[in-house]
DRENPA-3360 file (N, C-alpha, C; in nm, 2 decimals, always signed):
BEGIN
1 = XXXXXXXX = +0.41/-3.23/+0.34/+0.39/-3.19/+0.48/+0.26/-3.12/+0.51 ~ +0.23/-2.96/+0.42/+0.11/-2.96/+0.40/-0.02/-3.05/+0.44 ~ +0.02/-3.14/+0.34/-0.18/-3.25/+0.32/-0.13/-3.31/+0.42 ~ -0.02/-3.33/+0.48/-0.09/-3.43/+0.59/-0.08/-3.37/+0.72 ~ -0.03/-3.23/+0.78/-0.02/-3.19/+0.86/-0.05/-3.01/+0.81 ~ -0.18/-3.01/+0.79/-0.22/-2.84/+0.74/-0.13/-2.73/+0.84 ~ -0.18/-2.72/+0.96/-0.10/-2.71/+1.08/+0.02/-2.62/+1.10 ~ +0.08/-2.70/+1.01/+0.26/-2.74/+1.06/+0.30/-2.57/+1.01;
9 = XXXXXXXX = +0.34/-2.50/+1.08/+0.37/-2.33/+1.04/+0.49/-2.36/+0.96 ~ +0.63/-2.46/+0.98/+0.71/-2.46/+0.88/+0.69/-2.46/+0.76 ~ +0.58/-2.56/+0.75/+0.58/-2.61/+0.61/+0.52/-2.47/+0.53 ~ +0.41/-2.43/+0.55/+0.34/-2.30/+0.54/+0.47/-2.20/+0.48 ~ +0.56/-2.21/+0.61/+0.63/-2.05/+0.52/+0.74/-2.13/+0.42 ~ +0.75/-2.29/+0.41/+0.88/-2.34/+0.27/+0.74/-2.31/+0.16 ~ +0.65/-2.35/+0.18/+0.54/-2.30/+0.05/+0.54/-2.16/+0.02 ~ +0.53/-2.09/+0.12/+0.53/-1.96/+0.10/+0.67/-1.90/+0.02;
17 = XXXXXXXX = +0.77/-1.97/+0.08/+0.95/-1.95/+0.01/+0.91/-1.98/-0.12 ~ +0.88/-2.07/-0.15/+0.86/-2.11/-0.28/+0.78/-2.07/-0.41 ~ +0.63/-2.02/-0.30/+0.56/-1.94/-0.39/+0.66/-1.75/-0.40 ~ +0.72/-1.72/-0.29/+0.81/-1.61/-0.33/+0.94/-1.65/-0.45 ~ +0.93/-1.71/-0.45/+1.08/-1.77/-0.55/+1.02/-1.78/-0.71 ~ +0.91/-1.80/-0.70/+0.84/-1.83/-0.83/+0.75/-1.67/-0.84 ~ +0.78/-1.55/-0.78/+0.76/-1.43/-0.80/+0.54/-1.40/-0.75 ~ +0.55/-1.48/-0.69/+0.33/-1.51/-0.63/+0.38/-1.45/-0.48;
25 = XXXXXXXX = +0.38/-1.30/-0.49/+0.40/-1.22/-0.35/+0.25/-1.23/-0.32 ~ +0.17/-1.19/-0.37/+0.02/-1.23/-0.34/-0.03/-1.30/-0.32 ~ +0.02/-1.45/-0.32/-0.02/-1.57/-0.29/+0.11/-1.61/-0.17 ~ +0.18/-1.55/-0.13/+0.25/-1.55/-0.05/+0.22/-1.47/+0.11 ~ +0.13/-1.38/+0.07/+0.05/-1.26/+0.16/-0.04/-1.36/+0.16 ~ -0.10/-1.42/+0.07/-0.24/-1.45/+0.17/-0.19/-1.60/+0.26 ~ -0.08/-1.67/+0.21/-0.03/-1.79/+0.34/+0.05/-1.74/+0.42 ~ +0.05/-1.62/+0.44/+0.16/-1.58/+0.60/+0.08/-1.51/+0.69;
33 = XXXXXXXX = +0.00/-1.45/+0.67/-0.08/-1.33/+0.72/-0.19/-1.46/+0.84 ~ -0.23/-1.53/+0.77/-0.29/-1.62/+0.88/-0.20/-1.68/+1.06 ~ -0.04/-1.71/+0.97/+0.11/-1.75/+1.01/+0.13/-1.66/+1.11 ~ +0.08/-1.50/+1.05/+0.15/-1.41/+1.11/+0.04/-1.42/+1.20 ~ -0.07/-1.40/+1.20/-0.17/-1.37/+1.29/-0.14/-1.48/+1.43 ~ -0.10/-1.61/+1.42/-0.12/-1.72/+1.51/+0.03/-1.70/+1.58 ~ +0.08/-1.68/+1.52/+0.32/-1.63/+1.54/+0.32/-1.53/+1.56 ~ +0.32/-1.40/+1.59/+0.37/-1.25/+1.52/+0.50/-1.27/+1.56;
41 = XXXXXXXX = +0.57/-1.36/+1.67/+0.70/-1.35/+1.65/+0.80/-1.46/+1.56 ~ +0.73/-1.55/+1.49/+0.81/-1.63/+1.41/+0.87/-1.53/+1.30 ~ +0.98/-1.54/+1.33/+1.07/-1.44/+1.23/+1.11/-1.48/+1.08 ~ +1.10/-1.59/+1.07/+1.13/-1.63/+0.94/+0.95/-1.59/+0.82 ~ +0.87/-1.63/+0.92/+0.72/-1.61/+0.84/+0.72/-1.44/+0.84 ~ +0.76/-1.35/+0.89/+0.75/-1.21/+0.92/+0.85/-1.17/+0.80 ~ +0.95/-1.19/+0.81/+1.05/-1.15/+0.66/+0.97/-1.17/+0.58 ~ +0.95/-1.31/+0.56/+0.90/-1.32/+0.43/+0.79/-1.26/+0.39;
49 = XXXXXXXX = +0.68/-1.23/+0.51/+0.57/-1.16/+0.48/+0.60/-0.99/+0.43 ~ +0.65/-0.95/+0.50/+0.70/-0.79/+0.51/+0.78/-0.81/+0.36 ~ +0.85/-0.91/+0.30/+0.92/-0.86/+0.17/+0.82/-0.87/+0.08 ~ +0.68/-1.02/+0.08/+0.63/-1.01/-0.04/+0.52/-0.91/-0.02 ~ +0.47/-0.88/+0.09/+0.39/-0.73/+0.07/+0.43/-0.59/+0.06 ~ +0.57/-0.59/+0.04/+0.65/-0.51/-0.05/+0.66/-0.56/-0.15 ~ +0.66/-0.60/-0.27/+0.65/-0.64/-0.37/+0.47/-0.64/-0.40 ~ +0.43/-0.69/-0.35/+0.31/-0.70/-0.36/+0.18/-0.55/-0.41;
57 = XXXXXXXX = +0.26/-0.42/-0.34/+0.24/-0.32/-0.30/+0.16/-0.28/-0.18 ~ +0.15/-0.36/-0.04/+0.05/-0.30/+0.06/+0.21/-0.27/+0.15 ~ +0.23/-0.16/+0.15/+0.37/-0.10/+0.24/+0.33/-0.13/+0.37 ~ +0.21/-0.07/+0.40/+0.13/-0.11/+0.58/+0.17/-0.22/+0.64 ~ +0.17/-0.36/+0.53/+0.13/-0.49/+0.58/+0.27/-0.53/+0.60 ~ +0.37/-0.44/+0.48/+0.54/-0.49/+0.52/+0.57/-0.43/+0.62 ~ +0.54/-0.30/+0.66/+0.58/-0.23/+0.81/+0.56/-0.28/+0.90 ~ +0.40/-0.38/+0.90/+0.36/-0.40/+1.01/+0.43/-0.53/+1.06;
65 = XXXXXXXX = +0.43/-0.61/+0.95/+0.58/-0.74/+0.98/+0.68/-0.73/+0.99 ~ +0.74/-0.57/+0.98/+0.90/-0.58/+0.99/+0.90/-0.57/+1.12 ~ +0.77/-0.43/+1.18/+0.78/-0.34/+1.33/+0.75/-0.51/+1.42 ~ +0.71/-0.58/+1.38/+0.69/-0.72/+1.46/+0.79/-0.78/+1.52 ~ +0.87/-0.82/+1.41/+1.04/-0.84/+1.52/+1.14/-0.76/+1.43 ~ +1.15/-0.62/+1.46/+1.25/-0.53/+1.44/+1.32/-0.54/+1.55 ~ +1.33/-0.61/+1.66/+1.42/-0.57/+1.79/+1.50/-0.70/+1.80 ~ +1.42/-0.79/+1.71/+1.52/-0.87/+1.69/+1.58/-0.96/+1.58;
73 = XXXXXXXX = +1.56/-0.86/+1.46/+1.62/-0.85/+1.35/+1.64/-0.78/+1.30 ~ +1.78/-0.73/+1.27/+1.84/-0.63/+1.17/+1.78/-0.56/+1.07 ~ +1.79/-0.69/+0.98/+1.74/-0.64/+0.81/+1.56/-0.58/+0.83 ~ +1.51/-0.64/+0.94/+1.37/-0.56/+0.97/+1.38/-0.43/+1.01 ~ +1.51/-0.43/+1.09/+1.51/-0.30/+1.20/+1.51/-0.20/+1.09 ~ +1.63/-0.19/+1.00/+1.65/-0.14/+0.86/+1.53/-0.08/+0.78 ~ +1.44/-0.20/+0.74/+1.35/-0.20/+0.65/+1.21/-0.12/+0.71 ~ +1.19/-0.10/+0.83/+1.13/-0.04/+0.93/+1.17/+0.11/+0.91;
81 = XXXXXXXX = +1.31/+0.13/+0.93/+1.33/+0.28/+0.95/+1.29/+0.35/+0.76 ~ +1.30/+0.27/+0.70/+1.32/+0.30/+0.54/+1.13/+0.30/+0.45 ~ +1.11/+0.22/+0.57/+0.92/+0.26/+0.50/+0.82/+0.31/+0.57 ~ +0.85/+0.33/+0.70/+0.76/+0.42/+0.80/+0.71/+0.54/+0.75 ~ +0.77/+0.66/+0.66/+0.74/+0.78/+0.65/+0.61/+0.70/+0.52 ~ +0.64/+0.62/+0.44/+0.56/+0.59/+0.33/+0.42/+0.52/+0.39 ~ +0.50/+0.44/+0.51/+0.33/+0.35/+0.59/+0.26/+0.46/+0.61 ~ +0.30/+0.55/+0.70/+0.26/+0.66/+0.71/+0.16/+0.74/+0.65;
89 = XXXXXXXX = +0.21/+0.76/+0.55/+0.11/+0.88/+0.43/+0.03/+0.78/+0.37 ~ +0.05/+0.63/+0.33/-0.07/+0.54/+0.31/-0.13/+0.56/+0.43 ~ -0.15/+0.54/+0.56/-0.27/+0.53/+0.63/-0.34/+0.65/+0.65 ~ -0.25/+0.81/+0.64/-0.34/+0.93/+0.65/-0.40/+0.94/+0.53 ~ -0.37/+0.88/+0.37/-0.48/+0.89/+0.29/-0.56/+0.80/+0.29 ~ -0.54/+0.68/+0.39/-0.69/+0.59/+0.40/-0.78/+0.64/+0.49 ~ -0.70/+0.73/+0.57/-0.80/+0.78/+0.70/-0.89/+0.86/+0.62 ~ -0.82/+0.99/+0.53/-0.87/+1.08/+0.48/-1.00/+1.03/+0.36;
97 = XXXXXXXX = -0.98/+0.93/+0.30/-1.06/+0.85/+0.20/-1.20/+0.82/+0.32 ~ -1.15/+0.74/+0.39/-1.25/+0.72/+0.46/-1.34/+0.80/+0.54 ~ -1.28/+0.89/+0.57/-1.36/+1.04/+0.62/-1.44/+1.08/+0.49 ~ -1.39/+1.10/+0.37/-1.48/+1.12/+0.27/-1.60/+1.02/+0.24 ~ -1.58/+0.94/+0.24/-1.66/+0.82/+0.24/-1.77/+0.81/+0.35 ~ -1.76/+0.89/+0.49/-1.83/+0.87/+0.58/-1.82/+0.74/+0.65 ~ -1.67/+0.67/+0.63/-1.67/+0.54/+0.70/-1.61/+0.57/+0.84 ~ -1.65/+0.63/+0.92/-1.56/+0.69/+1.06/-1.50/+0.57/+1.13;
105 = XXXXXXXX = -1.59/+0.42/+1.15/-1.50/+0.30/+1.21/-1.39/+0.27/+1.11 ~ -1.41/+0.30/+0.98/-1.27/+0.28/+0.88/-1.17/+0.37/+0.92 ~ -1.21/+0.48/+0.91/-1.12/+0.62/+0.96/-1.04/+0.60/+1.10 ~ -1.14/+0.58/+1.23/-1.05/+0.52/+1.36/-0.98/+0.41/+1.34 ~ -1.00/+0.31/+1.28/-0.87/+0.21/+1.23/-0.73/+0.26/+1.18 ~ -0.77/+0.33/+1.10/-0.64/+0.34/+1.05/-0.58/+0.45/+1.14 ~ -0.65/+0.53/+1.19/-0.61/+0.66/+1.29/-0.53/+0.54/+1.41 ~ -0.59/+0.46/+1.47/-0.51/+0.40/+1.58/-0.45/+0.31/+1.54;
113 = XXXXXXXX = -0.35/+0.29/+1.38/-0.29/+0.23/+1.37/-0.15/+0.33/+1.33 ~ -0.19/+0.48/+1.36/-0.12/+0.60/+1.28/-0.08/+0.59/+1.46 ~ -0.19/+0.58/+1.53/-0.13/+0.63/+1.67/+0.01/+0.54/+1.76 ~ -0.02/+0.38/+1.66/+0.06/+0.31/+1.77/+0.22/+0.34/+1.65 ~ +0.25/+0.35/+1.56/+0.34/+0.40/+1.48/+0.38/+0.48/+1.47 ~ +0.31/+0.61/+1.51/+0.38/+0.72/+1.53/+0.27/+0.85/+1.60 ~ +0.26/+0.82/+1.74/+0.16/+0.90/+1.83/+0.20/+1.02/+1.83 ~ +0.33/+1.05/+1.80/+0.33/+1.22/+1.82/+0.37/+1.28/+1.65;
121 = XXXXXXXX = +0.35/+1.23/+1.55/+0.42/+1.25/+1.43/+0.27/+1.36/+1.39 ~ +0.33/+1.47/+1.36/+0.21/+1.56/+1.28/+0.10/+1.50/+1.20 ~ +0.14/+1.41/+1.13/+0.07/+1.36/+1.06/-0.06/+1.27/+1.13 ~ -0.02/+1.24/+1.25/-0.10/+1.18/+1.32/-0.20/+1.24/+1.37 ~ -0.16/+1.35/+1.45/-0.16/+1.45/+1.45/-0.33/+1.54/+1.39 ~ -0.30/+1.52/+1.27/-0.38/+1.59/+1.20/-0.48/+1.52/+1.17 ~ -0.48/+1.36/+1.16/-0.54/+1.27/+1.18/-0.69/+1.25/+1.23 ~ -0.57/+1.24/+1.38/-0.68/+1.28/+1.47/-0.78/+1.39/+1.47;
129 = XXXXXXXX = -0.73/+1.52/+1.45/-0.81/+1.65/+1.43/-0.92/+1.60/+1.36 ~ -0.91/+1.55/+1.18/-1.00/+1.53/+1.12/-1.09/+1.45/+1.18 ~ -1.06/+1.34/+1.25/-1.17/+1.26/+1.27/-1.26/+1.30/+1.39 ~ -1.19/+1.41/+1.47/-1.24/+1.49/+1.57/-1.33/+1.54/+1.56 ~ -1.31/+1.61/+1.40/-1.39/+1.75/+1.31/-1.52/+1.64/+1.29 ~ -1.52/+1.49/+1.21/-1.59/+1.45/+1.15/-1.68/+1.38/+1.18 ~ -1.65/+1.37/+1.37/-1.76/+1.33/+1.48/-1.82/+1.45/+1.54 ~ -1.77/+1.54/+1.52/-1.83/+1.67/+1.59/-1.77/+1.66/+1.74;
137 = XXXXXXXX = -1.62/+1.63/+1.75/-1.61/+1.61/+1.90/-1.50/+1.72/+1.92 ~ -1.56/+1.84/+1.99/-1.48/+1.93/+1.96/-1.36/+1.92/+2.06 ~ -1.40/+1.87/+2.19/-1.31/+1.82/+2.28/-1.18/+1.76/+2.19 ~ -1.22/+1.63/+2.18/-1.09/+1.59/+2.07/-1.01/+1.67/+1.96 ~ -1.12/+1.74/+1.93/-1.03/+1.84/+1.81/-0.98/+1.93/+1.87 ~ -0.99/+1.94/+1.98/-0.94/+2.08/+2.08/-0.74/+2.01/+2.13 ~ -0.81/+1.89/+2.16/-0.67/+1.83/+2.23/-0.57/+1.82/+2.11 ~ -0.59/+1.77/+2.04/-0.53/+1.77/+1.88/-0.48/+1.89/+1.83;
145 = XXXXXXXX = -0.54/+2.01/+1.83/-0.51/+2.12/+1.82/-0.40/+2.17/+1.89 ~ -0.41/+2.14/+2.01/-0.28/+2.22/+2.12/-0.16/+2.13/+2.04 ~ -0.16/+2.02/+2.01/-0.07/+1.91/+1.97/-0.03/+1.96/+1.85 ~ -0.08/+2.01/+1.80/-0.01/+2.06/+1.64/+0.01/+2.23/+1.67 ~ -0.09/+2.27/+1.73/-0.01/+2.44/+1.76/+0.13/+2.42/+1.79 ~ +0.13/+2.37/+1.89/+0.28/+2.34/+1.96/+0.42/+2.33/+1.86 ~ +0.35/+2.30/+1.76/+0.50/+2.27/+1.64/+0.46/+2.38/+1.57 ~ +0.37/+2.40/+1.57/+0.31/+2.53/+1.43/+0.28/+2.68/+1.53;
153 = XXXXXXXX = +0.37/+2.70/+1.59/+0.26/+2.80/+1.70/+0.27/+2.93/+1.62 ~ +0.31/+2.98/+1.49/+0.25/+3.10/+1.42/+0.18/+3.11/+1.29 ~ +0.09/+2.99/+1.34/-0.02/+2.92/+1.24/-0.16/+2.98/+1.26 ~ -0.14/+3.10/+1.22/-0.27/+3.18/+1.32/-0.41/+3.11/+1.31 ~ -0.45/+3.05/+1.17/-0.56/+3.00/+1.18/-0.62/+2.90/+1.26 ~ -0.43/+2.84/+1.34/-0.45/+2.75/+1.37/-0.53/+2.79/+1.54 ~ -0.45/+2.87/+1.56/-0.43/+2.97/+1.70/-0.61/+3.01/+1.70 ~ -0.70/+3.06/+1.63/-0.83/+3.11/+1.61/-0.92/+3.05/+1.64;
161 = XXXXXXXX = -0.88/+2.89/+1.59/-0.97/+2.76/+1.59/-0.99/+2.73/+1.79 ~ -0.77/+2.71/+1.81/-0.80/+2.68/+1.92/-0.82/+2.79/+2.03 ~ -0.82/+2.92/+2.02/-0.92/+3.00/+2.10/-1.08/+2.99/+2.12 ~ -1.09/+2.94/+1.96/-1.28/+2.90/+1.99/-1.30/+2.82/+2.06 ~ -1.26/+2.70/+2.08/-1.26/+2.61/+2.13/-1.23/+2.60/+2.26 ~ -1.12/+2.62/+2.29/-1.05/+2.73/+2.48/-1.19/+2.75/+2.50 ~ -1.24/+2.83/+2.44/-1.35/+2.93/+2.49/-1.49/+2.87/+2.51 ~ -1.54/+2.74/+2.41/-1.60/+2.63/+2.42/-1.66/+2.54/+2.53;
169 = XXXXXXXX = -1.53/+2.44/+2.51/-1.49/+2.32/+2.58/-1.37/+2.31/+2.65 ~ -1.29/+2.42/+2.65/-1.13/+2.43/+2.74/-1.18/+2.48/+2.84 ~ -1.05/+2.55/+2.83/-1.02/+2.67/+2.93/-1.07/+2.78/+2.86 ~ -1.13/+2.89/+2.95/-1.16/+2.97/+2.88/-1.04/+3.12/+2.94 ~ -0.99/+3.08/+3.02/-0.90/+3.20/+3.03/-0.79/+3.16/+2.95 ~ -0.78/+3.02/+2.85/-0.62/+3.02/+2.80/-0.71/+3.08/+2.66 ~ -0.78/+3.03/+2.66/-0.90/+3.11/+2.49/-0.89/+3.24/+2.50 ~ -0.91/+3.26/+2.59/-0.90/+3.44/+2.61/-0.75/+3.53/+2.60;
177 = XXXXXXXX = -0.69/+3.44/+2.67/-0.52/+3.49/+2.62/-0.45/+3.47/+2.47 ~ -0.50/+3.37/+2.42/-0.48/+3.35/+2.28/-0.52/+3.47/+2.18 ~ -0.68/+3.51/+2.24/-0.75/+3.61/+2.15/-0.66/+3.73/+2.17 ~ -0.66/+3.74/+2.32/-0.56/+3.88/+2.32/-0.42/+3.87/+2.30 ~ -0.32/+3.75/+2.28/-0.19/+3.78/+2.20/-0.24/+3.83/+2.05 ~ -0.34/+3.72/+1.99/-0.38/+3.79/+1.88/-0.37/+3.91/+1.82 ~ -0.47/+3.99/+1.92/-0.52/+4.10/+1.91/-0.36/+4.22/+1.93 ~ -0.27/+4.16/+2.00/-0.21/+4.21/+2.03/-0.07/+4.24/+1.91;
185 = XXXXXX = -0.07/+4.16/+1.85/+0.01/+4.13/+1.73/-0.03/+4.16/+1.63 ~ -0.18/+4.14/+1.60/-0.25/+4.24/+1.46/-0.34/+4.35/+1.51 ~ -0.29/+4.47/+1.56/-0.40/+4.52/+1.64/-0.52/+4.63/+1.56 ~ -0.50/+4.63/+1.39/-0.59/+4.63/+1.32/-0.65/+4.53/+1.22 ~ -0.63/+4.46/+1.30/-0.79/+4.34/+1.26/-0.86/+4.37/+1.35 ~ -0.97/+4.34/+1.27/-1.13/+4.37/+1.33/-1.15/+4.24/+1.37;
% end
């Protein structure tokens, strides 16, 4: 079916079955991912993609085929709630890799793929901050900051940062209230 109809997306994912059956999750990832790209809702090419890139080892690429039709499949919906925290810390240490690297378009990738997965998850969170820090956009690191104070609010360093910044690019009367709860709570620090 293949040679004579390249095309044909069934045939694609019985080759793909087949090369999973014969244990080629990597040769299985590279004929679905095209599948998936042209389908994202063909459910049969999504399982199978999301299990051989679990096997495979890219967690991202199975999340991102389970989160594809989790609403309308179970064993996705399942396999979704069970590898998110791991997609997760893979894409904050690619973000974080890539900030060392100085790849900041690498770093926003993965940051807005942290955002559409989990926009309010700390980890995101902090994400953001760094890549805020690593453009110099203090604005962004400022908005980021209130976002993670909020869960952390007796994180004093955190509280310091976003006073400087209040006082910056914010508000400067909420910067100024920050300094004086501060001040008010350690009232010998200099």
């Amino acid at each position: 079916l293949i040679e004579s109809e390249p095309d044909l997306l069934p045939a694609q994912v019985l080759a793909a079955q087949v090369d999973f059956a014969e244990g080629q999750a990597v040769d299985v990832v590279t004929r679905l991912v095209p599948v998936s790209d042209r389908f994202p809702g063909y459910v049969a090419s999504q399982l199978l993609l999301g299990r051989a890139a679990e096997q495979a080892g890219d967690v991202p690429l199975a999340y991102a085929a389970f989160r594809t039709i989790a609403a309308r499949n179970q064993l996705a919906f399942r396999r979704l709630g069970e590898l998110h925290p791991r997609a997760m810390e893979i894409l904050s240490n690619r973000l974080l890799e890539a900030l060392r690297n100085q790849k900041l378009d690498e770093a926003e990738r993965q940051l807005a793929l942290m955002r559409s997965w989990g926009p309010a998850e700390l980890v995101t969170l902090e994400g953001s901050r760094s890549l805020a820090v690593a453009r110099g956009d203090r604005k962004a690191e400022l908005d980021a900051i209130k976002e993670i104070s909020a869960r952390r609010p007796d994180d004093r360093e955190l509280l310091e940062r976003r006073a400087e910044l209040e006082l910056a690019v914010g508000d400067p009367g909420a910067g100024l209230q920050i300094v004086q709860d501060l001040a008010a709570k350690h009232p010998k620090d200099p």
